[in-house]
C-alpha positions in Angstrom: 6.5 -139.1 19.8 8.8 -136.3 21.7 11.8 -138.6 21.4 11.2 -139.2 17.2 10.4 -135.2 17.1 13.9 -134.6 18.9 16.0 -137.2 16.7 14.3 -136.3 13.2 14.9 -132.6 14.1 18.7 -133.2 15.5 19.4 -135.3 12.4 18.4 -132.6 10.5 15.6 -135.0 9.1 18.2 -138.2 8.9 21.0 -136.8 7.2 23.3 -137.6 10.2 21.8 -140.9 9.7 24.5 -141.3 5.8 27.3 -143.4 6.6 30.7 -141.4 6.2 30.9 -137.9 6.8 27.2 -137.1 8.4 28.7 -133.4 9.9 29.9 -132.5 6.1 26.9 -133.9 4.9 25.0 -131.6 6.7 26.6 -128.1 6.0 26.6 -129.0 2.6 22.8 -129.6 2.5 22.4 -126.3 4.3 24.6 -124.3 2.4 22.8 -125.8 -0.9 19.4 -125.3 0.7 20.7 -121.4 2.1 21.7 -120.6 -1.8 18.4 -122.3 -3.0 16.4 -120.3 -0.5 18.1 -116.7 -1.0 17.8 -117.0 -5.0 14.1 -118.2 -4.7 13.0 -115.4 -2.0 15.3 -112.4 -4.0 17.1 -112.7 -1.1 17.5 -113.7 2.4 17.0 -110.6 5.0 19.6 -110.3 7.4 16.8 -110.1 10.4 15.3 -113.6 9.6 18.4 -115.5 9.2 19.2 -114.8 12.4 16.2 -115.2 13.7 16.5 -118.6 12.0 19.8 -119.2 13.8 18.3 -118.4 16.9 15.6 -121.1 16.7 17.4 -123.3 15.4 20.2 -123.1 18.1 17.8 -123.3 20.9 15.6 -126.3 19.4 19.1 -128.2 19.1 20.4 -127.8 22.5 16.5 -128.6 23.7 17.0 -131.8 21.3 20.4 -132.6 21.8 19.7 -132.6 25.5 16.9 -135.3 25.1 19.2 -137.0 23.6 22.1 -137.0 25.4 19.8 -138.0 28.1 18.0 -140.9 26.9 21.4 -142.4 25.1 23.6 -141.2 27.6 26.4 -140.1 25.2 27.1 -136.6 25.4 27.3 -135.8 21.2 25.7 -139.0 19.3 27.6 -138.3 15.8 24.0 -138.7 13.8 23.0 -134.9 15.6 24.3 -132.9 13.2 21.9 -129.9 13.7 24.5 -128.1 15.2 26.5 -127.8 11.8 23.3 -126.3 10.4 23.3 -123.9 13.0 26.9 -123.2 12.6 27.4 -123.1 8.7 23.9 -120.6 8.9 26.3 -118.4 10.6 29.5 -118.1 8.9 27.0 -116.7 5.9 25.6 -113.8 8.2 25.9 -110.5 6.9 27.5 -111.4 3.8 26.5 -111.3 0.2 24.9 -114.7 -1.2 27.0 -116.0 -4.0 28.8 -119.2 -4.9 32.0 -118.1 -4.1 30.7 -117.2 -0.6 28.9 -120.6 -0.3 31.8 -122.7 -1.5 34.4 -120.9 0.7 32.3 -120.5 3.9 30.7 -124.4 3.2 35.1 -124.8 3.0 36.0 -122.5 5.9 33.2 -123.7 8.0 34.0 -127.4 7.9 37.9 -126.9 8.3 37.4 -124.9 11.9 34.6 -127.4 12.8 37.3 -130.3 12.2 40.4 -128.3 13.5 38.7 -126.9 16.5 41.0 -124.2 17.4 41.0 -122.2 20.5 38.7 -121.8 22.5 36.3 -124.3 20.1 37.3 -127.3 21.5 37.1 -126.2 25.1 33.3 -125.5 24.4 32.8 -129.4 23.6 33.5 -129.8 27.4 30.2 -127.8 28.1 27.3 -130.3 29.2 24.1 -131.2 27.5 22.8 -129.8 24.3 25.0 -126.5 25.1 28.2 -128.3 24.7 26.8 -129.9 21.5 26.1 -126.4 20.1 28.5 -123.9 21.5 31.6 -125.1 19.2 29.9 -125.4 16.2 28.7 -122.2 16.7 31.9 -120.8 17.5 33.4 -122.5 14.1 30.8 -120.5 12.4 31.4 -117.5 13.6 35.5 -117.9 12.7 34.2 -118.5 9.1 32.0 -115.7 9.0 35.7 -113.8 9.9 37.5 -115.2 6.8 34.5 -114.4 4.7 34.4 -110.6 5.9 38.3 -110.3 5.2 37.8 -111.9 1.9 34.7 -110.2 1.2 36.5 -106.8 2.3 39.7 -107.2 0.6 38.3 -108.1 -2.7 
């Protein structure tokens, strides 16, 4: 039961299951689901997505780490909870709008895939930390360019 709980959750619910392109998959589903969520609540307070990041971060490395352990591969590709995590946080503190969405969803995927410094050191990290930690980072070089944009326009 743990072990279907930690690879239902990790998939985020099977979508790293799709053939192709499960990690685009993924952020595209949240950023969808993040727009669908802020229009239907009038808005998404600042304090609860991050508390939402925070549980979701911590439930991934918990489930990634199962994971790794039982499979013995350090990043399976179907565990794409970690590109939820990260694509929740390139949105942080910025106004909800399509253009937001479609250029953090954008800016989010092209640092994930690029993996600039230091992002692709943190993939050497072990366990469900390692899993998380770049993605993460990705996000939060997103959030950047969104803030610039968001401040110079």
């Amino acid at each position: 039961m743990k072990d279907r709980l930690c690879v239902t959750f990790a998939s985020f619910f099977h979508v790293g299951y799709i053939p192709g392109a499960p990690g685009t998959y993924a952020s595209l589903l949240t950023a969808i689901l993040f727009f669908v969520v802020d229009r239907l609540t009038g808005g998404i307070v600042p304090a609860l997505h991050m508390s939402t990041i925070g549980i979701i971060t911590l439930a991934g490395i918990l489930a990634s780490a199962s994971i790794s352990r039982r499979t013995g591969q350090e990043d399976p590709s179907f565990i794409v909870i970690d590109e939820v995590a990260g694509q929740l946080v390139t949105f942080l503190f910025l106004p909800v709008n399509l253009f937001n969405i479609a250029l953090g969803f954008v800016a989010f995927r092209a640092f994930d895939i690029w993996k600039p410094f230091p992002i692709r050191k943190l993939e050497s990290l072990r366990g469900g930390v390692g899993v998380m930690a770049d993605d993460l980072l990705a996000g939060v070089y997103g959030n950047v360019i969104l803030l610039l944009v968001n401040l110079l326009y």
